[in-house]
C-alpha positions as CSV (number, residue, x, y, z in Angstrom):
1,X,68.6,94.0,85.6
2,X,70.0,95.2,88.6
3,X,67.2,97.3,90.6
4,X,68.3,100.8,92.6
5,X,67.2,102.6,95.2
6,X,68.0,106.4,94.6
7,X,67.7,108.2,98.4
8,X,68.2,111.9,98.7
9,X,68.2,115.0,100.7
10,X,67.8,118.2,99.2
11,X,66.9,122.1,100.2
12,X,68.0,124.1,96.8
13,X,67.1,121.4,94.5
14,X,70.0,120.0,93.7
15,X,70.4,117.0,95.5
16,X,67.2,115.9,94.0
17,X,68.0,116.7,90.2
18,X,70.5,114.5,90.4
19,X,68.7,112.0,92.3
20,X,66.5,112.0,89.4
21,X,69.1,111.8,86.7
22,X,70.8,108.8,88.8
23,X,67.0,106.8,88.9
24,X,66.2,108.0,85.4
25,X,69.9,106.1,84.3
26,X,68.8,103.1,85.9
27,X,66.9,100.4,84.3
28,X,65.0,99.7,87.4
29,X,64.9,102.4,90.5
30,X,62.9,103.7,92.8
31,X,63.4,106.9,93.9
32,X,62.6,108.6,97.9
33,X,63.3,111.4,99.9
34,X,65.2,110.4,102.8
35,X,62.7,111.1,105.3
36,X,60.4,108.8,103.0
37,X,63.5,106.1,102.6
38,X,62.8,102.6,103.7
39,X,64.3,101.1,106.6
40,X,64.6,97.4,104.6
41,X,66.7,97.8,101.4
42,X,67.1,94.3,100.7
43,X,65.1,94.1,97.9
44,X,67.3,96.8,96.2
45,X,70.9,95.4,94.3
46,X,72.3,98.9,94.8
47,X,71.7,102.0,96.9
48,X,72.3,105.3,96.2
49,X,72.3,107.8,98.6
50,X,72.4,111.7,98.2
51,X,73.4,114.5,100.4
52,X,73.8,117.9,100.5
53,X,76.9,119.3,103.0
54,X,76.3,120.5,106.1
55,X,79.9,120.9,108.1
56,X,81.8,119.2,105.9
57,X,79.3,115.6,106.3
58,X,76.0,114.4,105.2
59,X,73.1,116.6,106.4
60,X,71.6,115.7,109.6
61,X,68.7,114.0,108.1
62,X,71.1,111.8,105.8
63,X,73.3,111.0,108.7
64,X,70.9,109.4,110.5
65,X,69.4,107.5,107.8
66,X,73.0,106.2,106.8
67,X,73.5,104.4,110.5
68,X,70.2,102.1,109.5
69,X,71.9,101.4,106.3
70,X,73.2,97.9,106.5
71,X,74.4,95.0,104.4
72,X,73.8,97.6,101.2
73,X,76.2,98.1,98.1
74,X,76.0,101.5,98.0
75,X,76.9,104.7,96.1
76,X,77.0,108.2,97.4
77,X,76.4,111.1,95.5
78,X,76.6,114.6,97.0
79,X,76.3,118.6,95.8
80,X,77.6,121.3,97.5
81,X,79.4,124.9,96.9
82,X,83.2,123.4,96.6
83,X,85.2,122.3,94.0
84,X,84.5,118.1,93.3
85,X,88.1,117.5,93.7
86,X,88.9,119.9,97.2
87,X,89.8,118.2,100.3
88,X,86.3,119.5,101.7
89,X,84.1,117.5,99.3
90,X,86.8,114.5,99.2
91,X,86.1,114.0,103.2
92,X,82.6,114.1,102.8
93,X,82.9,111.1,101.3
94,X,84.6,109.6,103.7
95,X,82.1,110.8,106.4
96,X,79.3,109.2,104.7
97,X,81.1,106.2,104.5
98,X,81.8,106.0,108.5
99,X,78.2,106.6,109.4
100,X,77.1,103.6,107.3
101,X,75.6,101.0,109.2
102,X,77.6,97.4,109.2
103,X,78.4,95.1,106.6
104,X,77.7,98.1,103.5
105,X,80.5,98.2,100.5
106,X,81.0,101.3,99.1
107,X,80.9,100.7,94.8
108,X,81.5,105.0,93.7
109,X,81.1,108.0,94.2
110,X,79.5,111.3,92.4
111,X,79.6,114.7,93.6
112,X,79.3,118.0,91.9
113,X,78.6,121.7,92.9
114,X,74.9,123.3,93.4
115,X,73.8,126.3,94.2
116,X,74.2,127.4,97.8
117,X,71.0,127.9,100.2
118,X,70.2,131.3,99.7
119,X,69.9,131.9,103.4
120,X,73.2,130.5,104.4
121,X,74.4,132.4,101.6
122,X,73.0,135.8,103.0
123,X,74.9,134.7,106.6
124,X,78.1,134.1,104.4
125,X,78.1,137.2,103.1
126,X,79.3,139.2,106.2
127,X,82.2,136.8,106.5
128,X,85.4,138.2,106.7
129,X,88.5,137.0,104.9
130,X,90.2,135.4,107.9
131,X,86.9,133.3,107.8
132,X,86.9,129.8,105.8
133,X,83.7,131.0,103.9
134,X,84.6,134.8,103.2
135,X,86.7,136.7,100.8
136,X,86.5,137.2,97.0
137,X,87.4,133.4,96.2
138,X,84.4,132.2,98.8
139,X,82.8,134.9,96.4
140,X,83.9,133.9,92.9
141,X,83.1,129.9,94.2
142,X,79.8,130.3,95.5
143,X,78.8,132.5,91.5
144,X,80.7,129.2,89.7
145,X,78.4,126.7,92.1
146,X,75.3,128.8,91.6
147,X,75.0,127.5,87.9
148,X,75.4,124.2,89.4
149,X,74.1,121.2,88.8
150,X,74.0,121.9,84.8
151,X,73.8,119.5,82.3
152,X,77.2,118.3,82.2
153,X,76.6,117.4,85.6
154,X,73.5,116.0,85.4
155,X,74.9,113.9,82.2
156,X,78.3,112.8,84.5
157,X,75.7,111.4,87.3
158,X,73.5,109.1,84.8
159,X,77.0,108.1,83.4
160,X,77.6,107.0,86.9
161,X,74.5,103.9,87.0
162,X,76.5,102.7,84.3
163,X,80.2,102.8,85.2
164,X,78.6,100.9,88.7
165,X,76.8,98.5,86.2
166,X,80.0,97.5,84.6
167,X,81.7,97.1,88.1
168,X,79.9,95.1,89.8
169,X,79.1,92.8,86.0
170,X,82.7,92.9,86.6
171,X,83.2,91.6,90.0
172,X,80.5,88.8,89.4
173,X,82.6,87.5,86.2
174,X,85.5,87.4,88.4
175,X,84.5,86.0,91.5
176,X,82.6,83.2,88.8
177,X,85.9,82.3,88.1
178,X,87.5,82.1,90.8
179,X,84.4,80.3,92.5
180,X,85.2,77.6,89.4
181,X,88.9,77.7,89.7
182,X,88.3,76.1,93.5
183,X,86.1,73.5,92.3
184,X,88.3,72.0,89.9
């Protein structure tokens, strides 16, 4: 039984429901709020760490956290108003990744869209269509995100505790062997 720590950030909510899904998956997690997060994860086999998007990274809270993050397995997850697959959420990713402190391997990834913050989303609605976040596909994304996470979400992100299970159960069979190949 592999034990989790599930760390989020959240402002809408919907960081946190999928924090929750991701502990509730696990056989054995503890859950915290970033600012709550302890500094010494050693006593965790796999860290999960949550985020909403803030400038195309981690929110500043998470970003700071992930630099004290060291010698972790870890698995981000993240929500934010663009599609799962755009380059946008794909760099994320990889932003999280680069603020990790050293010696941290990266197992998955999870990411889905959530509703945006309804006061950014008031700012966003003057934008005008040479802007990044205006015009009536910003529009038509940010109505698809708002009924985001849902349940087929939520259900994707528990699916993810296992799919890391079965890696790292995986690796550990592998690396057995090769551990006895070198002995012989």
């Amino acid at each position: 039984m592999r034990k989790w720590a599930v760390i989020y950030s959240s402002v809408t909510g919907n960081t946190k429901k999928v924090a929750e899904a991701i502990a509730g998956a696990a056989e054995s997690a503890d859950i915290f709020r970033v600012q709550d997060a302890p500094q010494d994860l050693s006593g965790y086999d796999i860290v999960a760490i949550g985020y909403w998007l803030r400038l195309g990274q981690p929110d500043a809270l998470t970003l700071k956290y992930l630099a004290k993050v060291e010698n972790a397995r870890v698995v981000f997850f993240q929500t934010h108003g663009a599609e799962p697959q755009s380059e946008h959420a794909i760099t994320a990713f990889a932003r999280a990744g680069y603020n990790l402190g050293p010696g941290c391997e990266i197992l998955g990834t999870f990411g889905c869209m959530g509703k945006i913050n309804p006061e950014l989303l008031a700012r966003r609605q003057a934008a005008g269509p040479d802007d990044p976040h205006g015009g009536a596909e910003s529009r038509e994304r940010w109505e698809r995100a708002a009924a985001h996470p849902d349940a087929q979400d939520l259900q994707a992100a528990q699916e993810l505790v296992s799919r890391m299970e079965h890696k790292l159960a995986l690796r550990e069979k592998y690396l057995a062997k090769q551990v006895a190949k070198m002995t012989k």
